[in-house]
Backbone of each chain as ProteinMPNN parsed JSONL, in Angstrom:
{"seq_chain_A": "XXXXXXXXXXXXXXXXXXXXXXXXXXXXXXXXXXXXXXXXXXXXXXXXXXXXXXXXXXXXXXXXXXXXXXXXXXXXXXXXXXXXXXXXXXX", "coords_chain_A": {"N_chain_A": [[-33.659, -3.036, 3.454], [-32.348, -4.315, 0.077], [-30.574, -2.635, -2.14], [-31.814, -1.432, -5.105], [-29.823, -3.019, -7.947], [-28.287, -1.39, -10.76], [-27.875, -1.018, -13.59], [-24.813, 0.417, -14.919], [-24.267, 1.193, -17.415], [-26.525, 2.533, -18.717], [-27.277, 4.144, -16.433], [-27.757, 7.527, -15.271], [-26.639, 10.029, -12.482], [-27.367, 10.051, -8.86], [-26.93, 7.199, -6.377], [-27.367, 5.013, -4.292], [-25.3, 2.147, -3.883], [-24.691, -1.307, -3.358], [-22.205, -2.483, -1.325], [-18.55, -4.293, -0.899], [-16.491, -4.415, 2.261], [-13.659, -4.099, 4.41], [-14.042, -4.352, 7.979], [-11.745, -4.081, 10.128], [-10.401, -3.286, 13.46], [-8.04, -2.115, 16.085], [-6.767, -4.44, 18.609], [-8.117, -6.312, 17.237], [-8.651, -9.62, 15.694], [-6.308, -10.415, 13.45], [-7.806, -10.874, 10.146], [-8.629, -12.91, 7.917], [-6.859, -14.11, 5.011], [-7.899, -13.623, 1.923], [-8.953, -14.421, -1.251], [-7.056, -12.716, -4.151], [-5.0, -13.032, -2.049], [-2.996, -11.278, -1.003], [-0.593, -9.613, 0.507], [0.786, -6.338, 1.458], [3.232, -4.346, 2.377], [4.447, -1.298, 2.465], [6.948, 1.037, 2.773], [8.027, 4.016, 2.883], [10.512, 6.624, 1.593], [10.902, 8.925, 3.408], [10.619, 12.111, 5.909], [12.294, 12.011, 9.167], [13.562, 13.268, 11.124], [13.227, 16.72, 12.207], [13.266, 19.99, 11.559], [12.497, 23.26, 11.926], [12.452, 25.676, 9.467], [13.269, 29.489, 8.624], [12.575, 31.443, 6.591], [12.985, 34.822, 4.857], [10.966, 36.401, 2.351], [11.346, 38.427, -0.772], [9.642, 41.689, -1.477], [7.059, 41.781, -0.949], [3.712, 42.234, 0.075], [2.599, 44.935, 1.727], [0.934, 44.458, 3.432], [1.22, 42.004, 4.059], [3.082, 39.336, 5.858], [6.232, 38.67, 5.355], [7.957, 36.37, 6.201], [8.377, 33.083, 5.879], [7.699, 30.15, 7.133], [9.558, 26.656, 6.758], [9.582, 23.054, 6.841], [12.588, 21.036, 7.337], [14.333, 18.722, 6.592], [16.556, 16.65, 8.755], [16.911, 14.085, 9.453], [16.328, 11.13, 7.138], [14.403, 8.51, 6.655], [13.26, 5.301, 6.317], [10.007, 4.62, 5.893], [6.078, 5.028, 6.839], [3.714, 6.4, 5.25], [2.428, 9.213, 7.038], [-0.416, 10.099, 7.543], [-1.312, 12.359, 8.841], [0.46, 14.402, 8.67], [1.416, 14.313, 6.727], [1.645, 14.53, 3.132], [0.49, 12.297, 1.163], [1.312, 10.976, -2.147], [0.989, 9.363, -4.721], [1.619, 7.128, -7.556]], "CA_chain_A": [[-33.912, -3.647, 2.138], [-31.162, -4.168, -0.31], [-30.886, -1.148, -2.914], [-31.956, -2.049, -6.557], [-28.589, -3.07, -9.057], [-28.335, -0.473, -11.167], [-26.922, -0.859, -15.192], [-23.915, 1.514, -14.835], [-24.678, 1.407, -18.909], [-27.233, 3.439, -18.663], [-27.721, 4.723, -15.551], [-26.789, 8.995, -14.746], [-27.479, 10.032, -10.871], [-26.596, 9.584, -7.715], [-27.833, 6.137, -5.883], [-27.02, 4.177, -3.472], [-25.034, 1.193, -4.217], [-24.541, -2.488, -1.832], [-20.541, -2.951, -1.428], [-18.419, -4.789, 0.869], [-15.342, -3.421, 3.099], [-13.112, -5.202, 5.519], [-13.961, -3.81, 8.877], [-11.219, -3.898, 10.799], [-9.753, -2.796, 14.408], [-6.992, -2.239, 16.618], [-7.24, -5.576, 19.688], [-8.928, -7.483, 16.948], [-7.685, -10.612, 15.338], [-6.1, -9.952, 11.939], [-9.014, -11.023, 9.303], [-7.974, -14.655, 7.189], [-6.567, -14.076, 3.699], [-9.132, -14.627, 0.889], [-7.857, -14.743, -2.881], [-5.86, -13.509, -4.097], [-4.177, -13.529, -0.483], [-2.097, -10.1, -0.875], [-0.2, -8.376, 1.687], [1.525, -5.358, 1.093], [4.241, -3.694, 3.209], [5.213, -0.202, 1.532], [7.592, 2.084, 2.872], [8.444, 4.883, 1.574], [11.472, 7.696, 2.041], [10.562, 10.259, 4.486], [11.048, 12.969, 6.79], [12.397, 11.176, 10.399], [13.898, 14.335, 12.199], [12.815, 17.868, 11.318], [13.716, 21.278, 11.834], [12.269, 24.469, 11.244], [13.463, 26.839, 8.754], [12.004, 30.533, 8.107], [13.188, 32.56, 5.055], [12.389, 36.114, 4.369], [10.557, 36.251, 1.239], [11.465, 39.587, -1.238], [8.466, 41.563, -2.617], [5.749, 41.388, -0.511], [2.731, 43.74, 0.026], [2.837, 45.685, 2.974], [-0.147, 43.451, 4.693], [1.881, 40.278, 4.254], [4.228, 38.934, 6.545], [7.636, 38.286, 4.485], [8.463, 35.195, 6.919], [7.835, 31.729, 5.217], [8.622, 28.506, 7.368], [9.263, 25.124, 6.523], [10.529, 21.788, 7.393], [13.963, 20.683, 7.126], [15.134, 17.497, 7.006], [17.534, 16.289, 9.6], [17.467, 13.031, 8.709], [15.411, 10.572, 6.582], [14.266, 6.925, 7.071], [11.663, 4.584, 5.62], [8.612, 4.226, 7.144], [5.075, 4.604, 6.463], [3.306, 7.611, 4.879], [1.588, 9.457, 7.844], [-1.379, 11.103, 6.475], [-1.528, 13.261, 9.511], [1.684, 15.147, 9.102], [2.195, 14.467, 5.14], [0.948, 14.542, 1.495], [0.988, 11.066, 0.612], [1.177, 11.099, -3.765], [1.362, 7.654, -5.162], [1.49, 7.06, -8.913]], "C_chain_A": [[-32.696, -3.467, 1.217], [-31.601, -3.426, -1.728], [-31.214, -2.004, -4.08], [-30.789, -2.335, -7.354], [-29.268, -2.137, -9.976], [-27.544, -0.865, -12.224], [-26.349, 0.228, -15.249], [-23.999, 1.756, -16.447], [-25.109, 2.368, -19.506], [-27.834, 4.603, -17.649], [-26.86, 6.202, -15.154], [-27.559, 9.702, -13.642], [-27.012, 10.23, -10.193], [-27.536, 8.398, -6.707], [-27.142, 5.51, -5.072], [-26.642, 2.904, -3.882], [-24.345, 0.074, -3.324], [-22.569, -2.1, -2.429], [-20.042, -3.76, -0.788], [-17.194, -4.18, 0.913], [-14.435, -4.486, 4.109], [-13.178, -4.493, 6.924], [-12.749, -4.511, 9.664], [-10.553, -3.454, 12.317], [-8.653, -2.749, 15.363], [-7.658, -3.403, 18.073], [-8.15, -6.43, 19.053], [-8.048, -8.081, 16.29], [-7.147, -10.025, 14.04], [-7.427, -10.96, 11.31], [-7.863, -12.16, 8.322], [-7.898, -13.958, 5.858], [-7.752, -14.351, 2.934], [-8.097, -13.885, -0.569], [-8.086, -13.483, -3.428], [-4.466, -13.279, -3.356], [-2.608, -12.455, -1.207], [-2.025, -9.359, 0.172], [0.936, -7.359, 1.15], [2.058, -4.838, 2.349], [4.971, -2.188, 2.616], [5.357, 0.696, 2.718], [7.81, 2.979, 2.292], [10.205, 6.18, 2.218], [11.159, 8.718, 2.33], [11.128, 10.788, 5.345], [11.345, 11.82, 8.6], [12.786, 12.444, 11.461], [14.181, 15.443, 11.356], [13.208, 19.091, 12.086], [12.585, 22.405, 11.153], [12.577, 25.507, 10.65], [12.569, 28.032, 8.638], [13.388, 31.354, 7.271], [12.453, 33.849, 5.209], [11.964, 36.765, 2.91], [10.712, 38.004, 0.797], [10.051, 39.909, -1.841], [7.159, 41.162, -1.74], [4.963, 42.785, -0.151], [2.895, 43.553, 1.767], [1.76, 45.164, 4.042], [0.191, 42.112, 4.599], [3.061, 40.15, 4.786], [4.909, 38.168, 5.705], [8.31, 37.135, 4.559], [7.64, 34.335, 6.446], [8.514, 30.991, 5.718], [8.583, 27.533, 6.929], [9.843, 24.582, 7.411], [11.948, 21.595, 6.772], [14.313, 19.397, 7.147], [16.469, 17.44, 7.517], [18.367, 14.914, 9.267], [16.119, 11.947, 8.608], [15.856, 9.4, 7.186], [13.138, 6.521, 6.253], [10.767, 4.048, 6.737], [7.271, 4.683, 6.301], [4.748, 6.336, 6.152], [2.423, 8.277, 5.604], [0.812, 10.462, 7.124], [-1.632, 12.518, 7.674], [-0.79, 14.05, 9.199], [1.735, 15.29, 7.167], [1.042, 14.071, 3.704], [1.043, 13.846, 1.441], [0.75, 11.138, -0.804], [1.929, 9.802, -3.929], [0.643, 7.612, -6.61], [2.362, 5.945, -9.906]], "O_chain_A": [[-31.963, -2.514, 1.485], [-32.683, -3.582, -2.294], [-30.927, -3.201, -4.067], [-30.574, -1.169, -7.682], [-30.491, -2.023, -10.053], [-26.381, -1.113, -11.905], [-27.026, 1.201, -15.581], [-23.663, 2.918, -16.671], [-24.609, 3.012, -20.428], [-28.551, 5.571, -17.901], [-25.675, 6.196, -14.819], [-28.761, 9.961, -13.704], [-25.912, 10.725, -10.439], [-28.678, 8.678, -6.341], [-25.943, 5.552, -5.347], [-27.596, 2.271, -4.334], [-23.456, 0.452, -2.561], [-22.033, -1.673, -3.451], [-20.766, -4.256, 0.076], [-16.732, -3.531, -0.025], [-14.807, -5.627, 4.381], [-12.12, -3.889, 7.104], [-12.918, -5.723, 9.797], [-9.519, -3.004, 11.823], [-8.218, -3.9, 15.374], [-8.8, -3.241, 18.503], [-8.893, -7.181, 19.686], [-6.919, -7.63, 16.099], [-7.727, -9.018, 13.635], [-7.96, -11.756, 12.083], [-6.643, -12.093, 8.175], [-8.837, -13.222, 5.552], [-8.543, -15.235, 3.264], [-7.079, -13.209, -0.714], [-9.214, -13.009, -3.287], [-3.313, -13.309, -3.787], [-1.564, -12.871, -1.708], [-2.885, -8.664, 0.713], [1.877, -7.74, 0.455], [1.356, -4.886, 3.359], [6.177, -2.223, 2.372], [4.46, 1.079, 3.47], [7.829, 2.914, 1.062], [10.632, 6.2, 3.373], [11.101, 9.596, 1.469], [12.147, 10.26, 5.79], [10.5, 11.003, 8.967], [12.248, 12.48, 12.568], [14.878, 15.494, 10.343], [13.45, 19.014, 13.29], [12.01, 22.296, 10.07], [13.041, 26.415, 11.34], [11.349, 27.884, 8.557], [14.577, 31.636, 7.42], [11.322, 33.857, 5.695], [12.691, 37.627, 2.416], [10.367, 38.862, 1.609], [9.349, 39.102, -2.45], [6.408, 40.227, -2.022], [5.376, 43.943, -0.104], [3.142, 42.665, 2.583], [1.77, 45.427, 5.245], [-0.506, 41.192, 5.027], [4.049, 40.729, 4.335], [4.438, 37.118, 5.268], [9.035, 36.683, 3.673], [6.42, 34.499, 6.451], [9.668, 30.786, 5.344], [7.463, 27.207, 6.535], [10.426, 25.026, 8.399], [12.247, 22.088, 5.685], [14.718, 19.106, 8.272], [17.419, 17.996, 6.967], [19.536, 14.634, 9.002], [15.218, 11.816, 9.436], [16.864, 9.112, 7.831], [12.309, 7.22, 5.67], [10.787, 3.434, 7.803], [7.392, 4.705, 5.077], [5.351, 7.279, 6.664], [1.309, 8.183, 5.088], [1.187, 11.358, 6.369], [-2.113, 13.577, 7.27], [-1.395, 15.092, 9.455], [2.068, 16.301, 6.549], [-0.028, 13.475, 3.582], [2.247, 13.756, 1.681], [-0.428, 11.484, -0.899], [2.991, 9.361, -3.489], [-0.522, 7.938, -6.839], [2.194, 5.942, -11.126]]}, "seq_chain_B": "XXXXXXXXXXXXXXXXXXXXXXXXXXXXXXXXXXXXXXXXXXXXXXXXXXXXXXXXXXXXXXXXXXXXXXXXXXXXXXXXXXXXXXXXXXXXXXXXXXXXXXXXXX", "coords_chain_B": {"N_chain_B": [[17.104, -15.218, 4.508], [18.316, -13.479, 1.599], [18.898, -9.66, 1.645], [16.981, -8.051, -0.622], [18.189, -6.399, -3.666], [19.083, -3.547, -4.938], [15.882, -1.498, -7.369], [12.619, -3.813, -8.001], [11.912, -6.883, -7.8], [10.758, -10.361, -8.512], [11.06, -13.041, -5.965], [11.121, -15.64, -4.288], [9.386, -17.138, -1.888], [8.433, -19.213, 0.491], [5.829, -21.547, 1.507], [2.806, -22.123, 3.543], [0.001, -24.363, 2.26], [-3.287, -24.492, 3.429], [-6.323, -26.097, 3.204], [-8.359, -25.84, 4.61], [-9.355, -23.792, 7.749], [-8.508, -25.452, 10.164], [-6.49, -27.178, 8.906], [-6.756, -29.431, 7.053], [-6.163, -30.859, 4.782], [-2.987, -30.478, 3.612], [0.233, -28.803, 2.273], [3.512, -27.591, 1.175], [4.422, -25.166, -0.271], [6.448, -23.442, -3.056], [6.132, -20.112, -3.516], [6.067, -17.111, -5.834], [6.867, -14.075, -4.355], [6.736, -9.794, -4.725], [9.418, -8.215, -3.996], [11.674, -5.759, -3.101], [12.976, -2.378, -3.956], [11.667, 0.682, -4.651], [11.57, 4.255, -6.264], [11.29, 7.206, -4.33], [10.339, 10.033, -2.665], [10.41, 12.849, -0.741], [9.663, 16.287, 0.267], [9.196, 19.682, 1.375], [5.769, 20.942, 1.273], [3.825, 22.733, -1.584], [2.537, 25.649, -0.924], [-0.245, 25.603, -2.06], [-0.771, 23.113, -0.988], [-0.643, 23.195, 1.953], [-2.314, 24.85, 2.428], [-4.712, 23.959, 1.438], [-4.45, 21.543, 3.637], [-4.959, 22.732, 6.11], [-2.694, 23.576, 6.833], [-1.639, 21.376, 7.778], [-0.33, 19.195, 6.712], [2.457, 19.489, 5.918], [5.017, 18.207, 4.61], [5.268, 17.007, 1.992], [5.034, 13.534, 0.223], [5.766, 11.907, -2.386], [5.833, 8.867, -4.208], [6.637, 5.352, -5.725], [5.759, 2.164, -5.652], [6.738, -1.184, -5.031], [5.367, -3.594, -6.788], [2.419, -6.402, -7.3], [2.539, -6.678, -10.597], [1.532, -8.846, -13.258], [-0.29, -11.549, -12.699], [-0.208, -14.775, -11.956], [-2.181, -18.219, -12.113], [-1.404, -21.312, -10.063], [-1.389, -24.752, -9.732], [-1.679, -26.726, -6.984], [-0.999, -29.784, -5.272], [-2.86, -30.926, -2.54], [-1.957, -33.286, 0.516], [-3.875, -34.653, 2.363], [-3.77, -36.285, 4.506], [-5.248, -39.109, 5.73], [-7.56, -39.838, 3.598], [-8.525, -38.973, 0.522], [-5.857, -37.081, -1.836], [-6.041, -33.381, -2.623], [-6.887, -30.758, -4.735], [-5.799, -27.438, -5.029], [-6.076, -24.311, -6.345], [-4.058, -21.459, -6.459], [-2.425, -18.273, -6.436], [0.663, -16.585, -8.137], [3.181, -14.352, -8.565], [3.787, -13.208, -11.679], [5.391, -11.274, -12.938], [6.892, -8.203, -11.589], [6.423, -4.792, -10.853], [6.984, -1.067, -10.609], [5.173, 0.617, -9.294], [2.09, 2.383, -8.7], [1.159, 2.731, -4.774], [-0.274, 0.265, -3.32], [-2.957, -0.309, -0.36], [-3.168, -3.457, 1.512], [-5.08, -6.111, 0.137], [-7.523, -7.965, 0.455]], "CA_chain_B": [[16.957, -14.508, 2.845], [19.292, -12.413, 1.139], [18.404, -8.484, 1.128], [16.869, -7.133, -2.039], [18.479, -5.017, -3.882], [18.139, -1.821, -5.949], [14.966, -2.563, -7.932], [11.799, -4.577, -7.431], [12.336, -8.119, -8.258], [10.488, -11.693, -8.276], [11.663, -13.061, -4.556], [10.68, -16.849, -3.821], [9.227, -18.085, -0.83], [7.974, -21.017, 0.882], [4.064, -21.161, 2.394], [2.065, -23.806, 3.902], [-1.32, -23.963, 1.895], [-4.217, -25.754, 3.891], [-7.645, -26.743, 2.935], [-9.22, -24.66, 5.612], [-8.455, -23.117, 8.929], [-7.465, -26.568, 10.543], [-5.332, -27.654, 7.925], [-7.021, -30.591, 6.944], [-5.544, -31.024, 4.14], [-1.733, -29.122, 3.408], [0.942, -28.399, 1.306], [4.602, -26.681, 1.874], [4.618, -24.858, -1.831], [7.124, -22.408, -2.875], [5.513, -19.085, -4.437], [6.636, -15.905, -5.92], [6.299, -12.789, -4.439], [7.475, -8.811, -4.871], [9.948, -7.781, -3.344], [12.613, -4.446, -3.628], [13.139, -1.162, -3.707], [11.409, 1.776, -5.721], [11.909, 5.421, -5.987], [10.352, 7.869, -3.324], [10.803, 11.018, -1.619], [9.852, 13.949, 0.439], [9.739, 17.701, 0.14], [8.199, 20.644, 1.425], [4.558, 21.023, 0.588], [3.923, 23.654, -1.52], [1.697, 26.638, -0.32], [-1.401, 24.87, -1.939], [-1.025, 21.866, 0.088], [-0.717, 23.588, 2.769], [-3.665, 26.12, 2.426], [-5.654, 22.612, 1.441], [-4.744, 20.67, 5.004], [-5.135, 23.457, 6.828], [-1.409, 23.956, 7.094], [-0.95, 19.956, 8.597], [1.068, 18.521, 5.642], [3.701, 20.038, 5.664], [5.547, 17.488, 3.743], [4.629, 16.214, 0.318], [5.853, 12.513, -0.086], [5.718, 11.288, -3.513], [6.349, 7.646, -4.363], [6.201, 4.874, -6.138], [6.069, 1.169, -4.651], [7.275, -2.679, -5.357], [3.968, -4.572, -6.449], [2.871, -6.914, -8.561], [2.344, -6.552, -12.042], [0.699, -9.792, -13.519], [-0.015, -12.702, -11.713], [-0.303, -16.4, -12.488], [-2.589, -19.524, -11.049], [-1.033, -22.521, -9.991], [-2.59, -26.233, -9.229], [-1.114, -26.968, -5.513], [-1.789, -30.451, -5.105], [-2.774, -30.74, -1.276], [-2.012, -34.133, 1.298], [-4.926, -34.746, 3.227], [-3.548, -37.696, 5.447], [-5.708, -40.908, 4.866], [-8.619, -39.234, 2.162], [-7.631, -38.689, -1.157], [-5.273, -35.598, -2.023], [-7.162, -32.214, -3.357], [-5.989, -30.076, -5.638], [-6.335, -25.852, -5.074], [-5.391, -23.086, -7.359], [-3.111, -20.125, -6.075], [-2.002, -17.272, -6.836], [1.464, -16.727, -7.407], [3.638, -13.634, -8.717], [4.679, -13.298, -12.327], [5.993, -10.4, -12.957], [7.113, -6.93, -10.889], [6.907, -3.446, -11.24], [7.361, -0.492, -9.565], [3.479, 1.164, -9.266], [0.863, 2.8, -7.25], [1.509, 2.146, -3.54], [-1.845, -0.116, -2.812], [-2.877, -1.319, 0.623], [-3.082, -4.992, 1.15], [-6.039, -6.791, -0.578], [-8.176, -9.114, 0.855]], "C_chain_B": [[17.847, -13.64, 2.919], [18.217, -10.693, 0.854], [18.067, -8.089, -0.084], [17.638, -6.022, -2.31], [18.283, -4.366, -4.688], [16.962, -2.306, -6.871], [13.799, -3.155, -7.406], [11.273, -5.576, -8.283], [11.471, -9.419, -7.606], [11.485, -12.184, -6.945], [10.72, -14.35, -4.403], [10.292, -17.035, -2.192], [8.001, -19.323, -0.285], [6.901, -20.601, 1.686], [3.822, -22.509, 2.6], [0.703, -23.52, 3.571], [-2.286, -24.736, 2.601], [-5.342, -25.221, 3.248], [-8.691, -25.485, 3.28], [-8.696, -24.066, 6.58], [-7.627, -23.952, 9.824], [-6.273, -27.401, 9.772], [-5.545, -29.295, 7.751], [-6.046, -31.795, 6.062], [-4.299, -29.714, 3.388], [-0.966, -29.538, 2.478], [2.169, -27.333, 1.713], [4.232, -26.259, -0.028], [5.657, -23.31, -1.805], [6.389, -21.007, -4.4], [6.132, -17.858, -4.781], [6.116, -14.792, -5.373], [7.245, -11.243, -5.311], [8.322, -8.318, -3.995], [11.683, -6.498, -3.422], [12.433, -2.919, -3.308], [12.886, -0.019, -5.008], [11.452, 3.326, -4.985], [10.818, 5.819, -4.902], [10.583, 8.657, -2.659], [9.856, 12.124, -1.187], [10.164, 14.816, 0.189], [8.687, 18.612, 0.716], [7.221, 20.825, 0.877], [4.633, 22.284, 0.112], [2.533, 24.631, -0.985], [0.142, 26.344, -0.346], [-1.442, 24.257, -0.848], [-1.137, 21.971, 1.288], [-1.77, 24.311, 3.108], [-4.643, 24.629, 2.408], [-5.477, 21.719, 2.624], [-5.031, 21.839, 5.442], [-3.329, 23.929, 7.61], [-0.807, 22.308, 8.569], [0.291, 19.398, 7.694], [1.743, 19.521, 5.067], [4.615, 19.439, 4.598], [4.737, 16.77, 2.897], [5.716, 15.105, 0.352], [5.354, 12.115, -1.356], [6.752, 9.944, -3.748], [5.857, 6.6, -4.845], [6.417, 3.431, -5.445], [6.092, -0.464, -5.544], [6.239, -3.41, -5.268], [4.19, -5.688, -7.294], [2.154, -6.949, -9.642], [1.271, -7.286, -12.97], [1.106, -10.989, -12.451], [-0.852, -14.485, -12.0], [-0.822, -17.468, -11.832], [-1.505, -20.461, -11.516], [-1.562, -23.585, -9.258], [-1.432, -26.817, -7.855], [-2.123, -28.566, -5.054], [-1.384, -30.947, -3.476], [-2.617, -32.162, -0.474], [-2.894, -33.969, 2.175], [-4.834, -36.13, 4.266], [-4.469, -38.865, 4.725], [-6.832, -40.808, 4.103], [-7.472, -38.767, 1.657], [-7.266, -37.284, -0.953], [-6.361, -34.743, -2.327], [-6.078, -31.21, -4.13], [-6.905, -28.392, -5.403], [-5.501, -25.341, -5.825], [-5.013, -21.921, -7.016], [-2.651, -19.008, -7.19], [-0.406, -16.902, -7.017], [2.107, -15.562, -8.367], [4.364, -13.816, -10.155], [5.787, -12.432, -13.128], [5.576, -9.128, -12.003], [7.356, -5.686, -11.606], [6.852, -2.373, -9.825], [5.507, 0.444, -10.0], [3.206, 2.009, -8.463], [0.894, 2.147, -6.097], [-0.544, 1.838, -2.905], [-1.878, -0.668, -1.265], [-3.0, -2.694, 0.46], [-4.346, -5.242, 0.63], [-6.063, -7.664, -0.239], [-9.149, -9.942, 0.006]], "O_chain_B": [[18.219, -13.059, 3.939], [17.208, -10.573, 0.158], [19.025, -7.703, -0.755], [17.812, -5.015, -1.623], [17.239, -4.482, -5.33], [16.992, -3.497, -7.182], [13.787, -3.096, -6.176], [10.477, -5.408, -9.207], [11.447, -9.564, -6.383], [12.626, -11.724, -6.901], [9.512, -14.117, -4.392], [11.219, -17.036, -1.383], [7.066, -19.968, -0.758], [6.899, -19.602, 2.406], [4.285, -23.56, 2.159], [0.077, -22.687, 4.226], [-2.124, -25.933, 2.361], [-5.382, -24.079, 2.792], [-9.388, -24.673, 2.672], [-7.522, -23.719, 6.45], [-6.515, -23.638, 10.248], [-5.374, -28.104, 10.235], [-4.79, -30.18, 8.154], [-5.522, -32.874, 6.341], [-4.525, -28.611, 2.889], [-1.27, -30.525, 1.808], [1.928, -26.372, 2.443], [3.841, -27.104, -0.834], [5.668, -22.419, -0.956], [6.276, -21.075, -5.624], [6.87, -17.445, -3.886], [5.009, -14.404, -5.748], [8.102, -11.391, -6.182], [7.753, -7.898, -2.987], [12.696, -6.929, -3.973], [11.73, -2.478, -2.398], [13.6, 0.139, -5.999], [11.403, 3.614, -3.789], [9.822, 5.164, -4.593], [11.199, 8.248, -1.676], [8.637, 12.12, -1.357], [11.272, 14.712, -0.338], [7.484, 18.385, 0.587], [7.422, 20.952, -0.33], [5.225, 23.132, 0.779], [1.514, 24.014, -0.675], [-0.646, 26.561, 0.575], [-2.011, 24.662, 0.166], [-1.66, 21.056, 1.924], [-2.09, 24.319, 4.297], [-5.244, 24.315, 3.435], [-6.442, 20.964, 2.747], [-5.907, 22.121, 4.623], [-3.064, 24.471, 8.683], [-0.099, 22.246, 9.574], [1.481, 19.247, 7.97], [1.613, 20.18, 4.036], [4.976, 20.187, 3.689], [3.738, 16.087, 3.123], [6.918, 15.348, 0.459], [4.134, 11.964, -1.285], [7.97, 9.901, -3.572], [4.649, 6.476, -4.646], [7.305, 3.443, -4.593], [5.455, -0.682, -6.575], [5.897, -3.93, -4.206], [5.223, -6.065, -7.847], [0.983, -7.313, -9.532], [0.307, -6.671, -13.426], [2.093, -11.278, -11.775], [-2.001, -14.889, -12.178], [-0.126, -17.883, -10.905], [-0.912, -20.554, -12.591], [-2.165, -23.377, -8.205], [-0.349, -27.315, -8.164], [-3.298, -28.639, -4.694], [-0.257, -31.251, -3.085], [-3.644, -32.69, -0.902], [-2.719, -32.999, 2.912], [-5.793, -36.799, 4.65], [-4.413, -39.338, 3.589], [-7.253, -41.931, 3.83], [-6.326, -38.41, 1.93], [-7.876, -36.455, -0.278], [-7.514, -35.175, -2.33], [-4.86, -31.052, -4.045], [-8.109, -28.174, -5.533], [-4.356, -25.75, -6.021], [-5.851, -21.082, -7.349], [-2.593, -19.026, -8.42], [0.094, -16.868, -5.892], [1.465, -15.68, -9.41], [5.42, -14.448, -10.139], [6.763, -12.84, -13.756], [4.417, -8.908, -11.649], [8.111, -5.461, -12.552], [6.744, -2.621, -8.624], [5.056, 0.665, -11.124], [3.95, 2.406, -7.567], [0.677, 0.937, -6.168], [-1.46, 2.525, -2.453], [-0.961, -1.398, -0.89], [-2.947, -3.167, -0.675], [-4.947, -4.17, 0.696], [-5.122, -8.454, -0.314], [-9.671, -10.953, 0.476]]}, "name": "protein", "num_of_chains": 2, "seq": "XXXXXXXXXXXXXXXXXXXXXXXXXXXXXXXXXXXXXXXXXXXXXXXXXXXXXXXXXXXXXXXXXXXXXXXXXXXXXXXXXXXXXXXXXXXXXXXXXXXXXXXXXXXXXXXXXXXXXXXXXXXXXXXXXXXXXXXXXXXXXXXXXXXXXXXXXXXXXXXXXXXXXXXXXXXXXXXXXXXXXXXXXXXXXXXXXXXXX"}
């Protein structure tokens, strides 16, 4: 059954509300433009070949290991913001 | 096309608008999009971000991206071979900025 519309006006809750979505998948066709027929392509400047660095941090309590690694950049490129590996922050 | 450069700048190109999916009735029209280059970089996450993936993102990318700004209809009047023309209303790019990196929009 389709949920009741709800006057966001007045209404304070939590409810279930209809939406729609573009389902999508990988081996399916791409999905037809509808208006107003935007494609986006964003790159961004990121990590491409990484290294590991470890520092020895001053000042630490005697139940904390002093060693702090990171990443390094080797060398950057543009490409896409992998959410697996990275923070993506967009503003 | 010539490369964009520094910036993210109004960028012309050429589309073929049809009717429907067979292209009953078409149209070559030339439209604006965005196109350029905005700031964006990468750094070590700090210790939060790391404690919050579970120590996956490592790198914090912050960035901003080449969209568009406002955007303007236009009356695309369509050739339909031997029935009368039609006339559709597009979308077409009137000004750029540099923004919130959105996926595409359907």
């Amino acid at each position: 059954p389709k949920p009741p519309s709800i006057n966001l006006q007045t209404f304070t809750g939590c409810a279930v509300r209809e939406f729609t979505f573009l389902a999508k998948k990988p081996g399916c066709k791409k999905p037809v433009l509808k208006p107003p027929y935007i494609e986006a392509h964003h790159r961004v400047c990121t990590y491409n070949e990484t290294k590991l660095e470890t520092v020895k941090l001053p000042n630490c309590a005697a139940n904390v290991s002093p060693f702090y690694t990171y990443l390094k950049a080797i060398r950057c490129d543009c490409g896409m913001c992998l959410t697996e590996t990275t923070e993506c922050e967009t503003a | 096309d010539a490369t964009p450069g520094v910036g993210c700048h109004l960028h012309p190109f050429s589309v073929t608008i049809k009717s429907d999916p067979r292209g009953s009735c078409r149209s070559r029209q030339t439209v604006q999009a965005c196109v350029g280059y905005c700031e964006s970089s990468a750094f070590p996450s700090k210790y939060s971000v790391l404690l919050a993936s579970n120590f996956k993102h490592n790198i914090t990318s912050v960035s901003q991206c080449c969209t568009i700004a406002k955007m303007q209809k236009i009356k695309v009047h369509l050739r339909c071979g031997a029935t009368r023309p039609e006339t559709i209303e597009v979308f077409t790019a009137k000004t750029c900025q540099c923004d919130v990196c959105r996926l595409s929009r359907y």
